[in-house]
C-alpha positions as CSV (number, residue, x, y, z in Angstrom):
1,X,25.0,49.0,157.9
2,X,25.3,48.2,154.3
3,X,22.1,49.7,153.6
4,X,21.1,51.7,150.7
5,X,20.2,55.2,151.4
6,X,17.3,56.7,149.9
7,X,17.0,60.5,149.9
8,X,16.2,63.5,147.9
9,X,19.8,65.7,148.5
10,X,20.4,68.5,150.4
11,X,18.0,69.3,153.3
12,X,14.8,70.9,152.4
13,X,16.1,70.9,148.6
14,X,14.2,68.0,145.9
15,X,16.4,66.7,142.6
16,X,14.6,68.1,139.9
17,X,15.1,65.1,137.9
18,X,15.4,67.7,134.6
19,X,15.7,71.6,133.6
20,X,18.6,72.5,134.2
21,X,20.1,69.5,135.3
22,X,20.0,68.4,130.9
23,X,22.6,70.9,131.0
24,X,25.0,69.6,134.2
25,X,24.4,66.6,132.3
26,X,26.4,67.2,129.1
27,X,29.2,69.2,131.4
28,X,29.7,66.2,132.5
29,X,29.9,64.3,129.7
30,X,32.1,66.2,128.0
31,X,34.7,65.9,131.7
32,X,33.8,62.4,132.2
33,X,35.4,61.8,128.4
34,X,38.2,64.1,129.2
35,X,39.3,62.7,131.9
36,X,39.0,58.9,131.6
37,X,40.0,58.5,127.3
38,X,42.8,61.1,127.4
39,X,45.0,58.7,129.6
40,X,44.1,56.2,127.5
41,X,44.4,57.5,123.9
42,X,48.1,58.9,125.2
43,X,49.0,55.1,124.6
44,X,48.9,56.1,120.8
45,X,52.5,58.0,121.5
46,X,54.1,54.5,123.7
47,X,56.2,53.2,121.0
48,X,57.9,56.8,119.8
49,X,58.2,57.7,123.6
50,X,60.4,54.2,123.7
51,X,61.8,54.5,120.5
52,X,63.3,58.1,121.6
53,X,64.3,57.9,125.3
54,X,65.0,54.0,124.8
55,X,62.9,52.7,127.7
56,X,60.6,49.8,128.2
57,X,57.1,49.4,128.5
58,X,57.1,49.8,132.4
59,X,58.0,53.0,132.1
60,X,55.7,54.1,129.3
61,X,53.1,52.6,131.4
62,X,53.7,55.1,134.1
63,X,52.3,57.8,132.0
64,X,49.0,56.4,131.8
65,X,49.3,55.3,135.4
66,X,49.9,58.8,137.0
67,X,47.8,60.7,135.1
68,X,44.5,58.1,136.5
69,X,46.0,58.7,139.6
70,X,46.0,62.4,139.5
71,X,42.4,62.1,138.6
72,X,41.8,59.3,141.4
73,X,43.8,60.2,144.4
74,X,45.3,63.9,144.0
75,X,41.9,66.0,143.9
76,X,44.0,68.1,141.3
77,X,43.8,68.4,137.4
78,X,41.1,66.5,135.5
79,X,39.8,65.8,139.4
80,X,38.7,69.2,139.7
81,X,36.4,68.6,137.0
82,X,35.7,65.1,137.2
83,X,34.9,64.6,140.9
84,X,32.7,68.0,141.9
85,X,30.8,67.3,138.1
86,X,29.5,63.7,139.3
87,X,28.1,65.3,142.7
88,X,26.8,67.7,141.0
89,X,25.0,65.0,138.3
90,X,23.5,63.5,141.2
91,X,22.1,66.4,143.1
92,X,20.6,67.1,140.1
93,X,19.2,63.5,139.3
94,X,17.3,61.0,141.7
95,X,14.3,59.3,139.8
96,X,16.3,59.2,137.1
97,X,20.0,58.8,138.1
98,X,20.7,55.7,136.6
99,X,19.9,56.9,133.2
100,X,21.9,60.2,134.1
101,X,25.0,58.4,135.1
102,X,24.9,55.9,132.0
103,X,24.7,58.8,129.8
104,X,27.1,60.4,131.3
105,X,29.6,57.6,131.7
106,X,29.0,57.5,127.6
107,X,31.6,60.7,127.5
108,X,34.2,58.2,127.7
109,X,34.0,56.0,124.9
110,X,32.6,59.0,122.7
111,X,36.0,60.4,123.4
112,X,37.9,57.8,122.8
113,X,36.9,57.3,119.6
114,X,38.1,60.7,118.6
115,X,41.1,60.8,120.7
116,X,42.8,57.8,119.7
117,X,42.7,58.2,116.2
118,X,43.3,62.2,116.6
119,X,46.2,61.8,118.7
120,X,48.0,59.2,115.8
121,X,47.2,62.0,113.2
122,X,48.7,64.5,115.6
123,X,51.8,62.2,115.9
124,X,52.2,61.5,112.1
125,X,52.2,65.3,111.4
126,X,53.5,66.9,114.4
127,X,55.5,64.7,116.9
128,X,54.6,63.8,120.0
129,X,55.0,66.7,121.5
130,X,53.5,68.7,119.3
131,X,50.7,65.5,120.0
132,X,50.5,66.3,123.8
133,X,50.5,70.2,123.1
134,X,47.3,70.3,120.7
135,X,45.1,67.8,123.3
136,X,46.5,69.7,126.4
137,X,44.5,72.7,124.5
138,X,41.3,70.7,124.3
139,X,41.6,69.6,127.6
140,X,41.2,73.5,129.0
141,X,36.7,73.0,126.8
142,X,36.3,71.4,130.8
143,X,36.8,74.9,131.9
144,X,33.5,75.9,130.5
145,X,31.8,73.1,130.9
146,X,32.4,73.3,134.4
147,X,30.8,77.0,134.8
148,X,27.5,74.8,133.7
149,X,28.0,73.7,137.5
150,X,25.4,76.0,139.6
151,X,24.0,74.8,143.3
152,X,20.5,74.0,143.4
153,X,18.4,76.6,144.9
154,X,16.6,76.5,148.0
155,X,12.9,77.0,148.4
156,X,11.8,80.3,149.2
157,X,11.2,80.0,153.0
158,X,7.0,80.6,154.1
159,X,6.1,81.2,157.7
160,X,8.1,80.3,160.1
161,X,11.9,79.1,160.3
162,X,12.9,76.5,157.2
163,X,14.8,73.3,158.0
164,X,17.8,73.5,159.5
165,X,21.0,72.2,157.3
166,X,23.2,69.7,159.3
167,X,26.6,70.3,159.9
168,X,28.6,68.3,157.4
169,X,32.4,67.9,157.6
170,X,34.7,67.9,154.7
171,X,35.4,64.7,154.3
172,X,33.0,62.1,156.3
173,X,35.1,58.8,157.3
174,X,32.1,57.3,158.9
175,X,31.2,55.5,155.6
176,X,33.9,53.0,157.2
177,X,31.1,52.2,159.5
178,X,29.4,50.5,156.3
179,X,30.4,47.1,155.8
180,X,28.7,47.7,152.4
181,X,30.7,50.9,151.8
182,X,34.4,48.7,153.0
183,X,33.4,45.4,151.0
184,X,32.8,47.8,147.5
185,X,35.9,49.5,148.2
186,X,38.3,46.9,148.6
187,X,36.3,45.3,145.5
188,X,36.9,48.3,143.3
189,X,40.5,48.8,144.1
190,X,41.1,45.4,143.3
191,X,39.2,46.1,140.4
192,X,41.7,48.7,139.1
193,X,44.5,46.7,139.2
194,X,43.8,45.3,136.3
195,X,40.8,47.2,134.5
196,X,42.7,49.8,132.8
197,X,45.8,47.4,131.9
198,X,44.3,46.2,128.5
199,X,43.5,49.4,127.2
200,X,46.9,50.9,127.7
201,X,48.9,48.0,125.7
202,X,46.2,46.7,123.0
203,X,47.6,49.4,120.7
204,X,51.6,48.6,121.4
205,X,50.5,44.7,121.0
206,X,48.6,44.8,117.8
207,X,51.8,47.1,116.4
208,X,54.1,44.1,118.1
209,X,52.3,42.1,115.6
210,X,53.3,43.9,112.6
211,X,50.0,45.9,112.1
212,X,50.5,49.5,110.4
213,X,50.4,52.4,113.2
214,X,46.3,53.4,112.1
215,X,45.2,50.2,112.3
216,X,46.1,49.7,115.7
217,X,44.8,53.3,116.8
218,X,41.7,52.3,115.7
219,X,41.6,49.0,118.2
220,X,40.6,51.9,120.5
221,X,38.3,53.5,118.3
222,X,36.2,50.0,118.3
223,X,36.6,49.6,121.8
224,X,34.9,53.1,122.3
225,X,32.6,52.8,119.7
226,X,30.6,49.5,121.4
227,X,31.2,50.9,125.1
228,X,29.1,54.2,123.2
229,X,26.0,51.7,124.1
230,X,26.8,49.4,126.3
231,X,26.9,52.2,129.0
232,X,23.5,53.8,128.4
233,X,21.8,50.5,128.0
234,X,23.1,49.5,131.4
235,X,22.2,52.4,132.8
236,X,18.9,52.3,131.6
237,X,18.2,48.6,132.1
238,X,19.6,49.6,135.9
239,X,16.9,51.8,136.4
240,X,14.0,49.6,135.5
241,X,11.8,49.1,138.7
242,X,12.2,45.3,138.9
243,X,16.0,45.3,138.3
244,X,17.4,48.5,140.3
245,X,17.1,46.5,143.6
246,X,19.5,43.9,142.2
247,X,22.1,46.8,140.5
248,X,24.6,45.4,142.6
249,X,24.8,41.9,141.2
250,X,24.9,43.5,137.9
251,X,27.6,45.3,138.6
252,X,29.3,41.9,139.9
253,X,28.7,40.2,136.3
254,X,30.0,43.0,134.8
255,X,33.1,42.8,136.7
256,X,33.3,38.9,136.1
257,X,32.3,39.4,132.5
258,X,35.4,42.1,132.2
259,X,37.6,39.5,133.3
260,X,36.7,36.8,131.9
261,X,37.0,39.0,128.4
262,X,41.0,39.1,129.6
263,X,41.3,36.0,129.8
264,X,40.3,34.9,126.8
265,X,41.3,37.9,125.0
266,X,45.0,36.5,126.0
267,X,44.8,34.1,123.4
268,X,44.5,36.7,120.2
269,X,47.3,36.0,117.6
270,X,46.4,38.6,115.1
271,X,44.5,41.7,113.8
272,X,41.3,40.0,114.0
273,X,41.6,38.3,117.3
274,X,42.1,42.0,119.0
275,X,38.9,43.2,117.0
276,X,36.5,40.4,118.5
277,X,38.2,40.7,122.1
278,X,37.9,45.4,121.9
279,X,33.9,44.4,120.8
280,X,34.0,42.5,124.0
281,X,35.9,44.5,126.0
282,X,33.7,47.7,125.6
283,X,30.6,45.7,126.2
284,X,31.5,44.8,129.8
285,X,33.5,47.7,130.4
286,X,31.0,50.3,129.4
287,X,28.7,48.0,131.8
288,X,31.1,48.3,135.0
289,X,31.5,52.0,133.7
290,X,28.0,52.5,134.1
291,X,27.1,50.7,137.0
292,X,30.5,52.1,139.5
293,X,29.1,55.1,140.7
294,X,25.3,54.2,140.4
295,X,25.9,51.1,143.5
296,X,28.0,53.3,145.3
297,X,25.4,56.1,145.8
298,X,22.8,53.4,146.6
299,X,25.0,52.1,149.4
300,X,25.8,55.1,151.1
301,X,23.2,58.1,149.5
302,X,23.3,61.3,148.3
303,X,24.7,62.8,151.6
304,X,27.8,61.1,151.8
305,X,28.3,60.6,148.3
306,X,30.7,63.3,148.0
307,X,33.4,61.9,151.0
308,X,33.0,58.1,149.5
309,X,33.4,58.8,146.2
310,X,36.9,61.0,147.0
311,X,37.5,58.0,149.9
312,X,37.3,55.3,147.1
313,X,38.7,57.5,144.2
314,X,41.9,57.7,146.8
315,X,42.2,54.5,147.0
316,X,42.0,53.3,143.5
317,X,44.5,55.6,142.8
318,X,46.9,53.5,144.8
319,X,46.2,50.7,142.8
320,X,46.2,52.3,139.3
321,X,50.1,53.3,140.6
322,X,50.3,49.5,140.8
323,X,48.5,48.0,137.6
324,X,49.5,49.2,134.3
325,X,53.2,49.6,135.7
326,X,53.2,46.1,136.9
327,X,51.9,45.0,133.8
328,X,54.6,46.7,131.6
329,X,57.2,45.3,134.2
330,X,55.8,41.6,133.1
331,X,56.2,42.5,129.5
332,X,59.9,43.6,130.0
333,X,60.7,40.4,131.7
334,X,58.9,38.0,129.5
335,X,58.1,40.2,125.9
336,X,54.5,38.0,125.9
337,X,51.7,39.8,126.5
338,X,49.3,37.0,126.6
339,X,50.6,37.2,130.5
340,X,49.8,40.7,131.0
341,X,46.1,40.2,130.1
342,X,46.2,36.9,131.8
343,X,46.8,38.9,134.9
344,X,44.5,42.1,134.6
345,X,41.6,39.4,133.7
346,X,42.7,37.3,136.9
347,X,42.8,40.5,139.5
348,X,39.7,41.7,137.6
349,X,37.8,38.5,138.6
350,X,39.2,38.7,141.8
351,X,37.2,41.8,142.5
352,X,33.7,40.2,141.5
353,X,34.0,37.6,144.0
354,X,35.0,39.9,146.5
355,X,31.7,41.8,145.8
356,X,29.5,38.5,145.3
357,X,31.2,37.1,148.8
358,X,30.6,40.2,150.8
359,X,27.0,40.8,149.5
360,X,26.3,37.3,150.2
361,X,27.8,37.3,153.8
362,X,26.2,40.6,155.0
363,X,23.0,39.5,153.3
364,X,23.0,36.3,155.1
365,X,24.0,37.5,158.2
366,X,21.4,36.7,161.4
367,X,18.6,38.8,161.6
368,X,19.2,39.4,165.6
369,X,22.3,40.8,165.1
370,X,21.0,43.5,162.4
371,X,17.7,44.2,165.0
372,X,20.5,44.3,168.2
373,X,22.6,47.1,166.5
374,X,19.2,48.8,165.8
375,X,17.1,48.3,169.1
376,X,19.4,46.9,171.5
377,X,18.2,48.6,174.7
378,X,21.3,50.0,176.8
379,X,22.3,47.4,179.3
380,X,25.3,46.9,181.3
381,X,28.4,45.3,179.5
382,X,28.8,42.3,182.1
383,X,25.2,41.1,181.2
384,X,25.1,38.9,177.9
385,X,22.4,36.9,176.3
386,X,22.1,34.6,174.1
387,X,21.9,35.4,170.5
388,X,20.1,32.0,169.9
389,X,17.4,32.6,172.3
390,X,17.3,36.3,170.5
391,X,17.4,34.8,167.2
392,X,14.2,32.3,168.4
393,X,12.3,35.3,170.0
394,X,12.6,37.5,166.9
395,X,11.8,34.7,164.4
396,X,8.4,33.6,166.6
397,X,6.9,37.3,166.5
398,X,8.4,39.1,163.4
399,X,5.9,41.8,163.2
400,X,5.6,42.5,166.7
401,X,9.5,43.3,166.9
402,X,10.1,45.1,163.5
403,X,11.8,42.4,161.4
404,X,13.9,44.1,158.9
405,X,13.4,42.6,155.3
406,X,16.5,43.0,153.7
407,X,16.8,43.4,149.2
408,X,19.7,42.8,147.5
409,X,20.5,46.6,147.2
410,X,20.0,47.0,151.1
411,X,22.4,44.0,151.6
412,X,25.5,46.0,150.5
């Protein structure tokens, strides 16, 4: 349990680490900066949405808020895109998924960078609505990126019958068997609460603070712009040899460092604060963008990727109902928005000890109980033995009884 898998795909069918795959790869970037900057740069049209209907930032905040969730939790709209284009990424990729997924992951703050800015011009000369109308109709380029998404091809069968394909079910829920797979959930949706909360009201605070409407577009512009690197050169440090097996502590500092960037981000009072805490921002998020998907498929593997990434998504969409909302109901109550990244960086940190915590527990836990769940021989329920005499017979022949070394990676 809380093991990482290491396989090659679907049965009898090898990753071709290349070929074709170049070209699943910029489908998906193109859908993975679709889906995750477009509720984002939408925060462009917050202060004419409340300047028209007369509503508060809770409210507005729901905007952004539904549309992750949609993506997260529904399985409809960008999701039908998103979700099938980072399966396929990884069918595709094995050798050099870390790589694939940081490039990928890069779609994001590419398109953020255009959105944010494009979606004030759209504003200034057509409305809002007009706004919303012209990026709904680049939204509908995932269409064809998505018929880049072929199946792999099976090997041409020789003499004799081929491997047999195991039955799979839709949607696999023993992943909740992995304490590896429970502890990274829980972390994650923890995570959300507060990971997307800065990014939805940098723009309405530097215009709070008397900065012209461009200006403060371009917060998000900056922010994009350093996450552009940040998440190719995590994915690439991720797959170096000596540091893949630790990807999940990694993933931990980039969660802490996220936070921590809240926290002290919280104590900007002008144009210039915002611009050192965006650089810092997009550093460690491009890093946790990078790094999310890459742990989970080492924790659970290629084969039941596809039901833990739509078991986790689900459950982050629950929380990203909860987050920005939340955070635009402090800012109604109190009009200081210091508090609201107070509280995204606190529930961010929250999440990185969660992950630290459970890696250290399951990786410290006693080696007999690991080898029982393994090679316990069936016995009858009323017998019980010892687990320190176990744990004293295991350590005083390890080879002969097939001690277990456990990684980092392995441990969750």
């Amino acid at each position: 349990m809380g093991g990482a898998v290491v396989d090659e795909g679907p049965t009898g069918i090898k990753a071709p680490d290349g070929g074709w795959g170049w070209a699943v790869l910029l489908g998906c970037f193109v859908i993975t900066g679709f889906s995750y900057a477009f509720p984002k740069a939408v925060s462009v049209f917050f202060k004419e949405l409340i300047r028209e209907f007369g509503i508060g930032y809770s409210d507005t905040a729901w905007i952004s808020s539904i549309l992750l969730a949609m993506l997260y939790g529904t399985g409809l709209g960008l999701a039908l895109n998103f979700q099938p284009s980072l399966i396929m990424l990884n069918r595709y990729f094995n050798k050099r998924r870390p790589m694939a997924n940081g490039l990928a992951a890069a779609g994001s703050p590419v398109f953020l960078c255009a959105l944010s800015p494009l979606g004030q011009l759209l504003q200034d000369h057509y409305g809002w609505r007009g706004g919303f109308l012209i990026l709904g109709g680049l939204l509908l380029n995932c269409c064809v990126c998505a018929a880049l998404m072929r199946p792999l091809e099976a090997p041409q069968p020789g003499s004799g019958p081929g491997p047999q394909r195991p039955s799979r079910r839709l949607l696999d829920l023993s992943v909740f068997r992995d304490s590896g797979f429970v502890i990274y959930a829980v972390a994650a949706s923890i995570m959300v609460l507060g990971l997307f909360v800065p990014p939805v009201f940098v723009v309405s605070y530097a215009k709070d603070l008397g900065v012209p409407d461009t200006q403060a577009a371009f917060l998000l512009t900056i922010l994009g712009f350093i996450d552009i690197f940040a998440r190719p050169t995590a994915g690439f440090i991720t797959g170096l040899k000596k540091v893949r097996p630790y990807s999940v502590y990694l993933f931990s500092f980039a969660m802490f460092f996220n936070g921590f960037t809240d926290l002290t981000g919280s104590t900007a009072s002008d144009y210039g604060g915002l611009v050192v805490f965006c650089i810092f921002f997009g550093i460690s998020y491009g890093m946790v963008g990078a790094l999310q998907f890459e742990v989970l498929m080492a924790i659970v593997g290629t084969h039941k990727f596809s039901s833990a990434i739509g078991l986790v998504l689900l459950l982050e969409a629950v929380a990203v109902l909860i987050g920005p909302p939340s955070g635009g109901k402090l800012l109604d109550a109190t009009h200081v928005y210091q508090y609201v990244f107070l509280l995204a960086g606190a529930e961010v940190l929250a999440s990185s000890l969660v992950l630290v915590l459970g890696n250290f527990c399951i990786g410290r836990r006693p080696k007999a109980a690991a080898e029982e769940e393994h090679h316990k021989p069936p016995m009858d329920t009323d017998v019980r033995v010892d687990s320190r005499e176990v744990e004293h017979f295991l350590k005083a022949e390890p080879e002969k009884n097939g001690e277990v070394i456990h990684t980092p990676e392995t441990s969750v």
